[in-house]
C-alpha positions in Angstrom: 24.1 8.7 -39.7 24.6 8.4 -35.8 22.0 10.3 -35.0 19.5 7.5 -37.3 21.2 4.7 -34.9 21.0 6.1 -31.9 17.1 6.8 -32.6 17.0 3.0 -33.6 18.1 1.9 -30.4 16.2 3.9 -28.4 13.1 2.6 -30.4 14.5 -1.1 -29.9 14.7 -0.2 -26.2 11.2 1.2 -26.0 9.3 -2.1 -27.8 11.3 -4.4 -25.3 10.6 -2.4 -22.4 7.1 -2.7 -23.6 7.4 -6.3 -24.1 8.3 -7.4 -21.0 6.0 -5.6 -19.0 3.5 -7.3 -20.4 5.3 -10.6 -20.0 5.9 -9.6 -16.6 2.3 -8.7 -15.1 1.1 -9.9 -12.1 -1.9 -12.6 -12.2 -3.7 -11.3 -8.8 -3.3 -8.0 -7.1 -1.4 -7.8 -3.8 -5.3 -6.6 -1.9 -6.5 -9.8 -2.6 -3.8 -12.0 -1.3 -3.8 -10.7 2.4 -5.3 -8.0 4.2 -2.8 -5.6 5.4 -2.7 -5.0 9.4 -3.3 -1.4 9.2 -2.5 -1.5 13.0 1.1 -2.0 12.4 0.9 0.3 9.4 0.4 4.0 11.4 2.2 4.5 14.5 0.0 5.4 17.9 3.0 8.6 17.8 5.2 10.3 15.9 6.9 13.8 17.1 5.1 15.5 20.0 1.9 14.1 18.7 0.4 11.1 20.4 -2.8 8.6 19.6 -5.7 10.3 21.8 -6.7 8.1 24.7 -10.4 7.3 24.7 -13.3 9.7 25.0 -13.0 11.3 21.5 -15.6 10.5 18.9 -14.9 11.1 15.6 -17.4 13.5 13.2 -18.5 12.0 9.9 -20.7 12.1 7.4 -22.7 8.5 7.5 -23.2 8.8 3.3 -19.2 9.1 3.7 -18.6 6.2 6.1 -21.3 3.6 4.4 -19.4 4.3 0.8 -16.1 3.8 2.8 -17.4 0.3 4.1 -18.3 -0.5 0.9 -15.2 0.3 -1.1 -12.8 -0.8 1.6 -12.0 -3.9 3.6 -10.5 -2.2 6.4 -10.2 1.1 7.7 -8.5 2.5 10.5 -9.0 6.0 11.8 -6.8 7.7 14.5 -6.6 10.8 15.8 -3.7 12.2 17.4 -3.6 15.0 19.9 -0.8 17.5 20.8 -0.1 19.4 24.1 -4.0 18.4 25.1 -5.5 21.5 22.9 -4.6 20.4 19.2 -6.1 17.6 17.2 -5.7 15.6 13.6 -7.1 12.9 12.1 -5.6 10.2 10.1 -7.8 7.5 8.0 -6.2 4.5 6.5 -7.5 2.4 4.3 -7.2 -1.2 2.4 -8.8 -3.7 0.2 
């Protein structure tokens, strides 16, 4: 017999867990009330790595970067350089 309530509860639990995520939805999605500053958002150094000063152009494939500009608002790319011989790139993207 516990074992029948216990199994009732839990199905209780599930429908009003269900319930109130559907009373609880958000009209309008966070990406279309502001544009994050994606600036702020990845930091010019972290570690021993550092943001690369000017003179470094980034490779990419233009079908890439026109599908990028049309899914995203904003994008930020960085690339971050170690001990002048290493190098990474980071992409960040919104909207």
């Amino acid at each position: 017999m516990p074992s029948v309530l216990v199994a009732f509860l839990i199905a209780v639990l599930m429908i009003a867990v269900c319930v109130g995520s559907i009373i609880d939805r958000p009209n309008t999605r966070v990406s279309n009330e502001r544009i994050a500053n994606t600036e702020s958002q990845f930091s010019k150094q972290f570690g021993f790595w550092r943001e690369a000063s000017q003179g470094y152009e980034e490779v990419v494939n233009p079908q890439t970067k026109k599908l990028f500009d049309l899914i995203y608002r904003k994008t930020l790319v960085r690339i971050y350089v170690i001990a002048d011989r290493y190098f990474i790139m980071q992409n960040g993207n919104h909207g």
